[in-house]
C-alpha positions in Angstrom: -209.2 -46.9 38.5 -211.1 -45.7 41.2 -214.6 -46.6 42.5 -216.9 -44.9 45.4 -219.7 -47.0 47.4 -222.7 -45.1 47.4 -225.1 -47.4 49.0 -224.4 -50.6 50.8 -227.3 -53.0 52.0 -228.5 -55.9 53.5 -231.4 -57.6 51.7 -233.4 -60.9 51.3 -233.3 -61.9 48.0 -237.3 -62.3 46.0 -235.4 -64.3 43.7 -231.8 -66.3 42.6 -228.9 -63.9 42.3 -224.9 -64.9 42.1 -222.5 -63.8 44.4 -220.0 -62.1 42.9 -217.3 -62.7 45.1 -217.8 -66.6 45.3 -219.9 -67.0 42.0 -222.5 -69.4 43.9 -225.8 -68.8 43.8 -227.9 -66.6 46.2 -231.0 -68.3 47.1 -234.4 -67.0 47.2 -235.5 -65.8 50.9 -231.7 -66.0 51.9 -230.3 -62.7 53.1 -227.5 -61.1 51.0 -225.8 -57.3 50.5 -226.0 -55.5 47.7 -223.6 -52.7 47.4 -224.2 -49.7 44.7 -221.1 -47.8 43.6 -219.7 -46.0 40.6 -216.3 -46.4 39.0 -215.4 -44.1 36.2 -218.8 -42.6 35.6 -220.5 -45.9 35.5 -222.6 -47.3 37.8 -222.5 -51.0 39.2 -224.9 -52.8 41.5 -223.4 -55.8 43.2 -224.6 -58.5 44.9 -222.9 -60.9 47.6 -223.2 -63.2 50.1 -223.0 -61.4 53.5 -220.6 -64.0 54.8 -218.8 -63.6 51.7 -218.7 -60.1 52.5 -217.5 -60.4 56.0 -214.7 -63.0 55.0 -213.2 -60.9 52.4 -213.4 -57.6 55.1 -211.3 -59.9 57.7 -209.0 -60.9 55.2 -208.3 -57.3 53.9 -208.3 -56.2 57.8 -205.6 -58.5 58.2 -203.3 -58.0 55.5 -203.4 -53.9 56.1 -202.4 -55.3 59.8 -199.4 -57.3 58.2 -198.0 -54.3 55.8 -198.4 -52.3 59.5 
């Protein structure tokens, strides 16, 4: 299974959303990204935390780093 990003932004949420990489709730005014992509002819939208987001990218950064 592959999946392309097609849009990635950084919003503040009108109202509650989840995270979907922590499954905590987004709170209303607080900024968060929302990523739109498409995995095998379906599309997804997907919203997270931003420091959820940045987390995970450091995390990935460094294990790519560790397999060299």
């Amino acid at each position: 299974m592959s999946y392309e990003i097609i849009r990635s932004e950084t919003h503040k949420a009108r109202k509650e959303h989840v995270c979907k990489i922590c499954n905590a709730k987004i709170a209303k005014g607080a900024k968060y990204s929302k990523a739109v992509l498409v995995e095998d002819g379906i599309f997804y939208s997907i919203t997270n935390h931003t420091e959820c987001v940045e987390s995970r990218a450091e995390l990935l950064n460094d294990q790519k780093r560790r397999e060299g």
